[in-house]
C-alpha positions as semicolon CSV with decimal commas, in nm:
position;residue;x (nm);y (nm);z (nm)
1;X;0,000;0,000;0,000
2;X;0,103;0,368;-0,082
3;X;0,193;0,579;0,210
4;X;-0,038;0,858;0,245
5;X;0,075;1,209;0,437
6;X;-0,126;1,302;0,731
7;X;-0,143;1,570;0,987
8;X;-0,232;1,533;1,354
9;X;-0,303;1,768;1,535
10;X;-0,168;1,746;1,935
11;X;-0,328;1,938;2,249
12;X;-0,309;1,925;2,621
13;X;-0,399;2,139;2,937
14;X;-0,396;1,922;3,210
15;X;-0,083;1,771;3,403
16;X;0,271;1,822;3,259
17;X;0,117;1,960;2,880
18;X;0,434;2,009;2,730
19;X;0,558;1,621;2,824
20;X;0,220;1,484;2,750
21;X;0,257;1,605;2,400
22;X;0,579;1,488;2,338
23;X;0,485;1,162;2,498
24;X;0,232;1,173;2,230
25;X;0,439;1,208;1,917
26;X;0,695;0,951;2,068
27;X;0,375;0,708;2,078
28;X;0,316;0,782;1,752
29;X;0,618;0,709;1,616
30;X;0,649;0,352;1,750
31;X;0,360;0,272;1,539
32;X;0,417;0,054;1,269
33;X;0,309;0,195;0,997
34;X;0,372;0,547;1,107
35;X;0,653;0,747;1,017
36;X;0,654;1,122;1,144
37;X;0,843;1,325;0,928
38;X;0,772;1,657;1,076
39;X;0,674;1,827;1,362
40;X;0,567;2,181;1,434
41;X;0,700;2,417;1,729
42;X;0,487;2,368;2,078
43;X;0,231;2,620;2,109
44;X;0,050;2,779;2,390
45;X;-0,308;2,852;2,340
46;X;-0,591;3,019;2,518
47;X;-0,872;2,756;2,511
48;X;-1,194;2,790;2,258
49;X;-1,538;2,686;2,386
50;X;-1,513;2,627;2,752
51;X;-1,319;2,923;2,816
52;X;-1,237;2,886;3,200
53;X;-0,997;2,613;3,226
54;X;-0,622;2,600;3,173
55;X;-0,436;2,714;2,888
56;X;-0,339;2,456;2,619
57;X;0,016;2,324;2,450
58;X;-0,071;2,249;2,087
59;X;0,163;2,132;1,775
60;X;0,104;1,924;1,503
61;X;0,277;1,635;1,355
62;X;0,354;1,556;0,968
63;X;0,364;1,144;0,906
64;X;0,357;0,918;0,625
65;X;0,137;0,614;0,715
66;X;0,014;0,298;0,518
67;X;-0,269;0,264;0,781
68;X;-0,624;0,280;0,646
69;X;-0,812;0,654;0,792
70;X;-1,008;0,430;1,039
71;X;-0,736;0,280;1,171
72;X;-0,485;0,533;1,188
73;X;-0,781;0,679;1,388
74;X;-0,845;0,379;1,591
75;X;-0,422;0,398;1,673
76;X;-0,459;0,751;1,809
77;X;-0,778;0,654;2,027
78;X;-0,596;0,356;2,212
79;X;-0,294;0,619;2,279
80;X;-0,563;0,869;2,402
81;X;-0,650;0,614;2,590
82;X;-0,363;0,475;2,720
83;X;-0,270;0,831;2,904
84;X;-0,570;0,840;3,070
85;X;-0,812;1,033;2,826
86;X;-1,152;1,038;2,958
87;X;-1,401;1,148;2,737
88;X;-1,627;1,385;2,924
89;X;-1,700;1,781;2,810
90;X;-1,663;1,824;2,470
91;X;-1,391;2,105;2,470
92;X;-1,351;2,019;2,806
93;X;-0,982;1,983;2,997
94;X;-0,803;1,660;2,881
95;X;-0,452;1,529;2,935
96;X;-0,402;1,456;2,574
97;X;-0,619;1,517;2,230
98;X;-0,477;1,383;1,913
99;X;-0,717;1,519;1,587
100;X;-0,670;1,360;1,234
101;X;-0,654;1,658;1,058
102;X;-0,593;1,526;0,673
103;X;-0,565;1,210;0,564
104;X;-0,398;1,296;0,234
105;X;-0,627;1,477;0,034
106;X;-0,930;1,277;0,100
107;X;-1,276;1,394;0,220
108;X;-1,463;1,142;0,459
109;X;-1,827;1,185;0,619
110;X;-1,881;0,876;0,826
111;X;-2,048;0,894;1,177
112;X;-1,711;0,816;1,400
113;X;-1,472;0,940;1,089
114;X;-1,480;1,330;0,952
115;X;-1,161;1,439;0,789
116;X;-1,076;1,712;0,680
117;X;-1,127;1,759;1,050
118;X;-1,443;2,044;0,997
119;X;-1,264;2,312;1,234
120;X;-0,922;2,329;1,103
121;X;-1,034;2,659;0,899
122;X;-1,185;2,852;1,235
123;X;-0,943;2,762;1,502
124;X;-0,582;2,957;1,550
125;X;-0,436;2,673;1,744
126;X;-0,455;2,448;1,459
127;X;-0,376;2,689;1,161
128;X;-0,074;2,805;1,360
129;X;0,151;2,507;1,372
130;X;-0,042;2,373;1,042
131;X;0,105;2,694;0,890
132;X;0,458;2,651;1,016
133;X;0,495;2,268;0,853
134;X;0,249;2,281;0,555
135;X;0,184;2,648;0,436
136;X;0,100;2,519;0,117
137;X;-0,083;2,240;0,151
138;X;-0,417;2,252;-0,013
139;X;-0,786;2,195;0,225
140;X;-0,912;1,949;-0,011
141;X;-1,279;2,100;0,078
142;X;-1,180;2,449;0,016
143;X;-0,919;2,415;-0,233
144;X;-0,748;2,671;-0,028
145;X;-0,364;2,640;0,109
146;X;-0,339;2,657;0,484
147;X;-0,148;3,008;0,425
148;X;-0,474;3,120;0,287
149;X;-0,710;2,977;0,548
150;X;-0,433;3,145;0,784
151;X;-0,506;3,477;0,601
152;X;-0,880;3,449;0,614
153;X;-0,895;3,373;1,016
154;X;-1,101;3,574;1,223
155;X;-1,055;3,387;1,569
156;X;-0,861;3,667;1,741
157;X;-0,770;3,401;2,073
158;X;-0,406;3,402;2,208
159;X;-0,135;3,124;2,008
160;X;0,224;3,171;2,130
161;X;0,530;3,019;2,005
162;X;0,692;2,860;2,285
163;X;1,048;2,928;2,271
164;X;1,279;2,558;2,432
């Protein structure tokens, strides 16, 4: 099978945020299958939705994967998981999130599966460290590069560059 180029998108606000999300991408890339190739800076982000609750760490992660778009889902569940994700409020605290973003430059509606993930284009944390790794890499519902969707953003909320 062909490998197909993914993004992921990483977030966490409760515990040690910056390790959990480099615990994350080191899960990630012990997959088989799964072969990061690049990785944005760490961001920290004011939270969207429920608003009063600790500040975020967000980055994103490039990969080439031969896994199918469920499973590659499936794989970032069980690591979810694994930390000690509970699902409770959705945009609630969480000690790890990992979003399938793209899955190459296919569109899926299925009732557990949506990609291209159908926020991507209103949220600052995502377009951020999206930006810095794939600038020109084309929403395949828009038809629109990231740098573009970047452009057109109207969420105003704090995204910081965290400086290691």
């Amino acid at each position: 099978m062909n490998s197909i180029v993914c993004y992921i998108g990483i977030g966490s606000n409760l515990g040690n945020t910056l390790q959990n999300c480099k615990y994350a991408i080191e899960s990630i890339s012990r997959i088989n299958g799964i072969n990061p190739t690049r990785t944005s800076s760490f961001y920290k982000t004011e939270p969207v939705g429920i608003e009063k609750q600790n500040y975020f760490i967000n980055a994103v992660v490039e990969i080439t994967t031969t896994l199918s778009a469920r499973d590659l889902l499936q794989t970032l569940r069980k690591i979810e998981r694994d930390m000690g994700r509970k699902r409770e409020a959705k945009g609630g605290p969480r000690i790890i999130d990992l979003d399938l973003l793209f899955y190459g430059q296919d569109v899926i509606r299925e009732a557990y599966l949506v990609v291209p993930h159908p926020e991507i284009h209103t949220r600052r944390f995502i377009l951020e460290p999206l930006y810095e790794i794939a600038s020109y890499f084309i929403h395949p519902v828009f038809g629109v590069s990231i740098r573009g969707l970047k452009d057109r953003l109207i969420d105003t909320k704090i995204v910081e560059m965290i400086k290691e």
